[in-house]
N, C-alpha and C positions, 0 to 999 in steps of 0.2 A: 114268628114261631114261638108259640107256649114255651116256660121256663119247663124244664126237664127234672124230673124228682130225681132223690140223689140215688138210690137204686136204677133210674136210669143211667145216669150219668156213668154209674160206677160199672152198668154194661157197654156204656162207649167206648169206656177204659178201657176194657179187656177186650174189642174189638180191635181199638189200634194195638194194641199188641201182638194182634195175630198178622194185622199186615204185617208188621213189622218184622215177625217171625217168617212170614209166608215170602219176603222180599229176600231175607237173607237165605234159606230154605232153595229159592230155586236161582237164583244169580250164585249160590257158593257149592249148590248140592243134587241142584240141576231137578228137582222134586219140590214139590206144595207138601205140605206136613199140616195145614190147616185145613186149604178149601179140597177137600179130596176129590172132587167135579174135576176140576181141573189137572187134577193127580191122576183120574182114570184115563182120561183122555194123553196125558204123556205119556201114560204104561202102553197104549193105544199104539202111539206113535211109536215108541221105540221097540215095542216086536216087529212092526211094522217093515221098520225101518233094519231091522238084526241087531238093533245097539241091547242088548241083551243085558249091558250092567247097569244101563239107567233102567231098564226094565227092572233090573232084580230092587234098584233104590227106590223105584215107585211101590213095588211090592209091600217091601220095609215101611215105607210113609202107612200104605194101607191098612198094613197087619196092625203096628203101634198106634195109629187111629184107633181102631176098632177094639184094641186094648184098652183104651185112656176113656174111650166111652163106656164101656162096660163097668171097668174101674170108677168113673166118677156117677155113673147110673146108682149102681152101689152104695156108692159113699152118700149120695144126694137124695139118694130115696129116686121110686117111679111116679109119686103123686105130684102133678106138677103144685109150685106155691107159690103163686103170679103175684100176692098182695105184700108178701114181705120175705125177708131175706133170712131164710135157715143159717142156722149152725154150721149145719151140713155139706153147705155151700162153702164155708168158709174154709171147713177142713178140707174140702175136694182143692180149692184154690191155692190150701198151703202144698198140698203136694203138687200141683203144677209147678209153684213157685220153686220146690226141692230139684224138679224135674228142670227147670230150667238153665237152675244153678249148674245143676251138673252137667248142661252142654254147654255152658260158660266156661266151665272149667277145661271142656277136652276140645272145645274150638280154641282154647289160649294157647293150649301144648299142644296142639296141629300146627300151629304156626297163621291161624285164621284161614289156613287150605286145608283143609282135612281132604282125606282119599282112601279107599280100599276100606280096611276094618274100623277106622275110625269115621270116616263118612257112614257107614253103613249104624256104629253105635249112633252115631247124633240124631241120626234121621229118625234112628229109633226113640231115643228119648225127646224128641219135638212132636215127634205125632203121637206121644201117649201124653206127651201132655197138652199139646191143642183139643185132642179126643174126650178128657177132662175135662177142661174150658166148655169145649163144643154139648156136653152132657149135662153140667153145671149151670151154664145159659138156658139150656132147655128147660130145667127144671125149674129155675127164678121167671120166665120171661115166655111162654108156650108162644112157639110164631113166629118168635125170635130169633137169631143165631147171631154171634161174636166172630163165627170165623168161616159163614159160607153164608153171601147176603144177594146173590139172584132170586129166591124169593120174597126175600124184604122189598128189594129193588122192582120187583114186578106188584108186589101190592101198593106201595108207594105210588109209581106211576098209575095204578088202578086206579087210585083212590084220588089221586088228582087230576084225573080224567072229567070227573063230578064238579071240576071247579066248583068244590065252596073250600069254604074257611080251614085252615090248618089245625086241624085238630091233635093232640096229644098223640095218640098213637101215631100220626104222622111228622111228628116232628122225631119222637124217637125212631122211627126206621130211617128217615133221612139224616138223623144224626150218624146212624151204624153206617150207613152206605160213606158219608165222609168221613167217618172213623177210619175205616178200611184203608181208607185209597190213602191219608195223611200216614198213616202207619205205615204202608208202603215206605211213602217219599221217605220219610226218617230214616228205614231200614235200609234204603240204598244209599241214602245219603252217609251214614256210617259205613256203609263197607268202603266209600269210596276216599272219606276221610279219616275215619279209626275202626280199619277194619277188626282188627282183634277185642275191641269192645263192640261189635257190631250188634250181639246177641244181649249184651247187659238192656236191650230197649225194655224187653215186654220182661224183663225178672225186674229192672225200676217202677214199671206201672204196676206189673202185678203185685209186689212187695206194698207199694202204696194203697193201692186196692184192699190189701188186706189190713194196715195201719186203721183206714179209715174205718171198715167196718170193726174192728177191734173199741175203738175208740168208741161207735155210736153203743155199743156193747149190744 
């Protein structure tokens, strides 16, 4: 597998963070705040089913999605910029990071169970800010996504349908595809051992994410 440029690498990052978010997200809060495929399909299931308050918390995930994406659309500009890394980017990513902070802060005073109006705030502020992320990505990477990778995952296997050589573009979509799923394992594996730092995963990558680009100036 090809060495990865560091603007890849630094979309790996902020994939595992979205497992990681997406792990704690539906094991604490019973909703995806990331891959919203998956979030349709619960809202799905629990009209379905008459569970009516997971129904209204997929709603929540939904709505804050679709806020975070407009929001970071916004901030990141609509012209995608595949060869190098905006400003713009950076600042959509400090507001995630804000964004995250402050469900760090109202999962500590939940007591790492949140319920009722405090469930309902977190959900809101993780899916405006993955919506962000998910907007941001798009913009750095057209093709791409950080926090919904069924089409990554279907062109990867396309592409190596062709058996030949592993090319760049394929080693970055097989990195996001194991980006994802390692972010998972972390974010469960924190709820199960420090659950109330469960959420510090992806405000530590994100945070460093933005260090580094800070740094390359």
């Amino acid at each position: 597998m090809r060495e990865l440029r560091r603007p890849d690498l630094l979309l790996v990052a902020l994939t595992f963070a979205a497992g990681s978010v997406d792990a704690v997200a539906l094991l604490r809060l019973d909703v995806f705040t990331a891959v919203m495929t998956g979030n349709i399909v619960l809202l799905g299931l629990a009209v379905g089913q008459g569970a009516f308050a997971n129904a209204l918390r997929s709603i929540i995930a939904l709505l804050g999605y679709g806020t975070g994406v407009l929001t970071g659309a916004r901030i990141v500009g609509a012209i995608p910029i595949e060869t190098h890394w905006s400003p713009k980017a950076t600042r959509a990513l400090a507001l995630e990071w804000v964004l995250q902070a402050a469900f760090l802060v109202g999962w500590v005073q939940s007591g790492a169970k949140p319920d009722g109006a405090a469930a309902a705030m977190l959900i809101a502020f993780s899916g405006v800010a993955m919506g962000i992320q998910a907007a941001t990505a798009r913009a750095l990477a057209p093709g791409m996504s950080t926090t919904y990778v069924t089409g990554t995952l279907t062109g990867l296997l396309s592409e190596l349908s062709a058996l030949g050589s592993v090319s760049e573009d394929r080693s970055r979509r097989a990195s996001i595809v194991v980006a994802l799923a390692l972010g998972a394992v972390a974010g469960a594996l924190a709820l199960v051992t420090v659950p109330a730092l469960a959420p510090a995963i992806p405000l530590v990558v994100i945070g460093a994410v933005l260090v580094v680009r800070s740094r390359s100036g």
